[in-house]
MILUM-454373 format. One line per field, with one value per atom (N, C-alpha, C): residue number from 1; x, y, z. Coordinates in nm, 2 decimals. Each point is the difference from the previous one (the first is absolute). Example, Ala and Ser with C-alpha at 12.3 -4.5 7.8 and 13.67 -1.06 7.14 Angstrom:
pos: 1_1_1_2_2_2
xx: 1.32_-0.09_0.09_-0.04_0.09_-0.08
yy: -0.57_0.12_0.12_0.11_0.11_0.11
zz: 0.78_0.00_0.00_-0.07_0.00_0.08
This chain:
pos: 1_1_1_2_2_2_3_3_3_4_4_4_5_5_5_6_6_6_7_7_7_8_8_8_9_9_9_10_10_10_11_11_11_12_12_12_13_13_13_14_14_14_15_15_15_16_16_16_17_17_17_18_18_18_19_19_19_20_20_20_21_21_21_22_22_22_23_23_23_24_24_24_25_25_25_26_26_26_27_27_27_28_28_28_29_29_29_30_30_30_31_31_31_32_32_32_33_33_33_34_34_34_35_35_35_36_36_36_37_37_37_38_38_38_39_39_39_40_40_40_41_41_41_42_42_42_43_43_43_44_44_44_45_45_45_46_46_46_47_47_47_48_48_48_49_49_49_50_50_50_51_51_51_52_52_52_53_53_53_54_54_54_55_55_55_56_56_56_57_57_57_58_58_58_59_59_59_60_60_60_61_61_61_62_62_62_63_63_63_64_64_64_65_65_65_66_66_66_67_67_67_68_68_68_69_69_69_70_70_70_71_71_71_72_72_72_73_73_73_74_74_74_75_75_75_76_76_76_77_77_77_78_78_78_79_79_79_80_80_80_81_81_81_82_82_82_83_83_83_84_84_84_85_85_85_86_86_86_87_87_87_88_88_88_89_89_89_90_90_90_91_91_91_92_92_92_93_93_93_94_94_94_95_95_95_96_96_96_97_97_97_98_98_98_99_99_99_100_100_100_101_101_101_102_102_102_103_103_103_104_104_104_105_105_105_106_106_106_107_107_107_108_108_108_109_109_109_110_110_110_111_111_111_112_112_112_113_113_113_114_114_114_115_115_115_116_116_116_117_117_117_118_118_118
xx: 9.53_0.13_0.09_0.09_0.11_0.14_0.06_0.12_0.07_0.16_0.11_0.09_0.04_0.12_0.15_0.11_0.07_0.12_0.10_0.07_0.12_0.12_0.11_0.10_-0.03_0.15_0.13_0.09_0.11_0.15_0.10_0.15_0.10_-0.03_0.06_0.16_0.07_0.09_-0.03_0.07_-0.03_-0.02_-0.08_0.00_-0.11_-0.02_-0.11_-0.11_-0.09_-0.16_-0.08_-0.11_-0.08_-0.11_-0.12_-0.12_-0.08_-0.09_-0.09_-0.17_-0.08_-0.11_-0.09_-0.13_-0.10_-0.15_-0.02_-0.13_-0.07_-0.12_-0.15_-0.08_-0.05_-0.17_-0.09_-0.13_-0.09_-0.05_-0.09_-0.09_0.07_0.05_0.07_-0.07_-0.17_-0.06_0.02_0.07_0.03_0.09_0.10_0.12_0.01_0.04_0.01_0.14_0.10_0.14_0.09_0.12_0.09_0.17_0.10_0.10_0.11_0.14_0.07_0.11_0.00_0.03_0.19_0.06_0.09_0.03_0.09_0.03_0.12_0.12_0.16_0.02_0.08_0.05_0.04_-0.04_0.01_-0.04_-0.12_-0.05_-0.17_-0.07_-0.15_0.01_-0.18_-0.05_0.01_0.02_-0.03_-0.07_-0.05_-0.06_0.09_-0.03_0.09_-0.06_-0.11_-0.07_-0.14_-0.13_-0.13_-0.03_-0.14_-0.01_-0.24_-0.01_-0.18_-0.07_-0.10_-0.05_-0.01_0.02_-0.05_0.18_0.08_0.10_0.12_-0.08_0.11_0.08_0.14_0.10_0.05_0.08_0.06_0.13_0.04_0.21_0.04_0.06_0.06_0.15_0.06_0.10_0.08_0.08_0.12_0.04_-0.17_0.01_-0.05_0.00_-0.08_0.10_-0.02_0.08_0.13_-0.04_0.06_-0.16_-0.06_-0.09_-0.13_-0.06_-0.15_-0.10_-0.13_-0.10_-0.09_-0.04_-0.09_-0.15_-0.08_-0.11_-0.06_-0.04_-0.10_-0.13_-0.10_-0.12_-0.08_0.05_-0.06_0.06_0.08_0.12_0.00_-0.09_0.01_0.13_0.10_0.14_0.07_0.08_0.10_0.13_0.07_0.15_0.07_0.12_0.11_0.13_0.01_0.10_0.12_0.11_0.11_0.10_0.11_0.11_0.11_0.13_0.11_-0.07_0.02_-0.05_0.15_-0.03_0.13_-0.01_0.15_0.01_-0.11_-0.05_-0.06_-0.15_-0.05_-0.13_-0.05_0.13_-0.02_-0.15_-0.13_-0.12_-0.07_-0.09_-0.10_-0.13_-0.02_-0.10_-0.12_-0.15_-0.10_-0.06_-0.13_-0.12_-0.13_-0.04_-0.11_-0.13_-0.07_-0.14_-0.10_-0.07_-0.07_-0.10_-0.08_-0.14_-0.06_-0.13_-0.05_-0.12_-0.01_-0.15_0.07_0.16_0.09_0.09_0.07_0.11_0.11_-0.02_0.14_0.06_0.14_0.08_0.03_-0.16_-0.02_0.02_0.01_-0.02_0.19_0.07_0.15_0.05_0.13_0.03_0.10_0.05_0.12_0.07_0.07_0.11_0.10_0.09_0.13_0.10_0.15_0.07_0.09_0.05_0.09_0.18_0.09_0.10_0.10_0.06_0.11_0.14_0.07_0.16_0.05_0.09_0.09_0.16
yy: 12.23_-0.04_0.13_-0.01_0.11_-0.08_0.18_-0.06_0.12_-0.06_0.06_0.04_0.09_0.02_0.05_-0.08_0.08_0.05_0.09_0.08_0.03_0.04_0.09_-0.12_-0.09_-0.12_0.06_-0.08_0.05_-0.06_0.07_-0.05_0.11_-0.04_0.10_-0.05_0.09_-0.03_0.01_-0.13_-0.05_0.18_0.03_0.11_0.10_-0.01_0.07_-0.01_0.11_-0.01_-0.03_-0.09_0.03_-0.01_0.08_-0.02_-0.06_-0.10_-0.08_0.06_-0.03_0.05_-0.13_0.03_-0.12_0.09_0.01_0.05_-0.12_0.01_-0.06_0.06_-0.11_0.05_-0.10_-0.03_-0.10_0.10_-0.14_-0.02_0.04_0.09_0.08_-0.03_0.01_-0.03_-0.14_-0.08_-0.12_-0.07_0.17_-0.04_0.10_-0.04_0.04_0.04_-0.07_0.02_0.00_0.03_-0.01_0.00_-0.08_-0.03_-0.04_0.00_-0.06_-0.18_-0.06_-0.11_-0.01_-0.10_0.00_-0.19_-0.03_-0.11_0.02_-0.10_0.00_-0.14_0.02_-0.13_-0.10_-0.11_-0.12_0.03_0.12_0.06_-0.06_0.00_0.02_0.18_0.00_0.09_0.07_0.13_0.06_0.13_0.02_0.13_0.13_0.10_0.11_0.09_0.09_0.12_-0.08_0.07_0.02_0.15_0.03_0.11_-0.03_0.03_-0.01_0.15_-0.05_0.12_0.11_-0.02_0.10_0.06_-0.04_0.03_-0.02_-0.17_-0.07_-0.09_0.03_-0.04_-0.11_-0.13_-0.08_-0.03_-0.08_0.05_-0.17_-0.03_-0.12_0.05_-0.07_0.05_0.03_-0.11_0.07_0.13_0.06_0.09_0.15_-0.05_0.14_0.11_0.10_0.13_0.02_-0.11_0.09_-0.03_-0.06_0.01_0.07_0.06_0.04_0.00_-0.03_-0.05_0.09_0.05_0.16_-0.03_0.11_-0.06_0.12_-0.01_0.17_-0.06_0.03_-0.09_0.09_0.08_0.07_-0.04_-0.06_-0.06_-0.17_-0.05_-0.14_-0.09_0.07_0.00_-0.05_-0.03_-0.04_0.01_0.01_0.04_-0.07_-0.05_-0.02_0.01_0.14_0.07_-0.09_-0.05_-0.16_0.14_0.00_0.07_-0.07_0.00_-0.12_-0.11_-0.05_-0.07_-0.15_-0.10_-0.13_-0.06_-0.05_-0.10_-0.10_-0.06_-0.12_0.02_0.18_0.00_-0.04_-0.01_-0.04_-0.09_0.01_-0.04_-0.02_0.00_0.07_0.01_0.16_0.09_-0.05_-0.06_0.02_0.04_0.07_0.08_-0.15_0.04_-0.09_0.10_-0.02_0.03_-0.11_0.10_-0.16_0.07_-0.14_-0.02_0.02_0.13_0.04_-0.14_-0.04_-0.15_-0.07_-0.03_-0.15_0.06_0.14_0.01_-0.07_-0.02_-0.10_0.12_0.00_0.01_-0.05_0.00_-0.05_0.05_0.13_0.09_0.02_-0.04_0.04_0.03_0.12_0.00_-0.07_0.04_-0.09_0.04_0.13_-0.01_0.10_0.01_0.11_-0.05_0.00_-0.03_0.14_-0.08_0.10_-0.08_0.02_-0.02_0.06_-0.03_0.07_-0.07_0.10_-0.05_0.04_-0.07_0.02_0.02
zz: 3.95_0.06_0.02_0.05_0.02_-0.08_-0.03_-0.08_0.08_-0.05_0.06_-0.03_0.01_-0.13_0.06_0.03_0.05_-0.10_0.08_-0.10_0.11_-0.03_0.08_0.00_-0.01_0.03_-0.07_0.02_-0.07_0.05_-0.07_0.10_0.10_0.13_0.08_0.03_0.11_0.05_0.14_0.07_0.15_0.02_0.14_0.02_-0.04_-0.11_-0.07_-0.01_-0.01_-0.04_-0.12_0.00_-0.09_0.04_-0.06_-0.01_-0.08_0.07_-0.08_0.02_-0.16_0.08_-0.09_0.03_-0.01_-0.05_-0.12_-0.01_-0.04_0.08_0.03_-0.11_-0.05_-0.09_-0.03_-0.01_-0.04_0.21_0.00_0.11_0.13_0.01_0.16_0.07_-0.01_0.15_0.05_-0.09_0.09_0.04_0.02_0.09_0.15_0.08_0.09_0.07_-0.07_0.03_-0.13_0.00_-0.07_0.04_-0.08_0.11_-0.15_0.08_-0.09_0.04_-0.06_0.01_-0.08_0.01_-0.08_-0.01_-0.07_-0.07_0.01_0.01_-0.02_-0.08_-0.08_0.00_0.11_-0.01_0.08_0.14_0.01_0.15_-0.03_0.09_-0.01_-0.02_-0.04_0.01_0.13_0.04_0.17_-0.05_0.14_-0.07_0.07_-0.08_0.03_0.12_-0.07_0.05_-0.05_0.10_-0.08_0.08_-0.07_0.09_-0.06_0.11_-0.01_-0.09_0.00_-0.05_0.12_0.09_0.12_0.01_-0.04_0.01_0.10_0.04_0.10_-0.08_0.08_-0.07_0.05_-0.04_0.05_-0.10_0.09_-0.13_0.08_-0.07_0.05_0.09_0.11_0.08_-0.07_-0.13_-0.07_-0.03_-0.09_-0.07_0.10_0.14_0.09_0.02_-0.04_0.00_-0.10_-0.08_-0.16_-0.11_0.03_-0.14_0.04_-0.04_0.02_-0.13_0.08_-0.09_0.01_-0.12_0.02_-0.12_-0.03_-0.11_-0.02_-0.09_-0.07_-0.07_0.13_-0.06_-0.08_-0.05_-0.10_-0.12_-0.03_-0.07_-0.04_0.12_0.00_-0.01_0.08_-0.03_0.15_-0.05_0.16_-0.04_0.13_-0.04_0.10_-0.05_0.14_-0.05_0.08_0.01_0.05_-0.05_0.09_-0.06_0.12_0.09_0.03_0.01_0.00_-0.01_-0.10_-0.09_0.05_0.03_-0.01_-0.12_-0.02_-0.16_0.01_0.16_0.00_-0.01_-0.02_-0.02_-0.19_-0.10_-0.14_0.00_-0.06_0.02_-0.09_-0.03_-0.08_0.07_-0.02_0.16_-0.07_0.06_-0.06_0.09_-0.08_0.11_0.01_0.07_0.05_0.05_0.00_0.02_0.08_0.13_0.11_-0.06_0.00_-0.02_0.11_-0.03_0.13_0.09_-0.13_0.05_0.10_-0.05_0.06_0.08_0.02_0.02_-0.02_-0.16_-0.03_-0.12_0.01_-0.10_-0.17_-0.10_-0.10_-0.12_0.00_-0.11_-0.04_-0.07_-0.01_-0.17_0.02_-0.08_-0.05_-0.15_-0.03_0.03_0.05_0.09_-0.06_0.06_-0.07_0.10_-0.09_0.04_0.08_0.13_0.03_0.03_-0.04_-0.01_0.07_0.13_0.08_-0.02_-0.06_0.00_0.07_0.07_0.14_-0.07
């Protein structure tokens, strides 16, 4: 299986940066993408950013041209760099991993909080 480990959450002010990153380990060869997801209170799940192993990227509209999604596949690692950051992004960010067999979104972590105060 694949495991996930994310890291970088924290508490910003409206405005500000943080970086999250996502290291990958166990069975890599049976992922083919990687991406980030978020959770709000009283929100569904949406997804943020993913980005493929070939290095295509997709970003949901909210977050296009303040957040970017990057990866160091020597690293087994992913990053998304989030840039004015809103109070209403408060979440908790998880990474997700597609399954190369299904192209489904199965493999996830537990997540890191990120907190924006306005």
């Amino acid at each position: 299986q694949v495991q996930l480990v994310e890291s970088g959450g924290g508490l910003v002010q409206a405005g500000g940066s943080l970086n999250l990153s996502c290291a990958a380990s166990g069975m890599i060869s049976f992922i083919n993408a990687m991406g980030w997801y978020r959770l709000a209170p009283g929100k569904q799940r949406e997804l943020v950013a993913v980005i493929s192993s070939g290095g295509t990227t997709n970003y949901a509209d909210f977050v296009k041209g303040r957040f970017t999604i990057s990866r160091d596949n020597a690293k087994n690692t992913v990053y998304l760099q989030m840039n004015s950051l809103k109070s209403d992004e408060t979440a908790v960010y998880y990474c997700a991993a597609r399954r190369r067999s299904t192209n489904i979104y199965d493999f996830w972590g537990r997540g890191t909080q990120v907190a924006v105060s306005s």
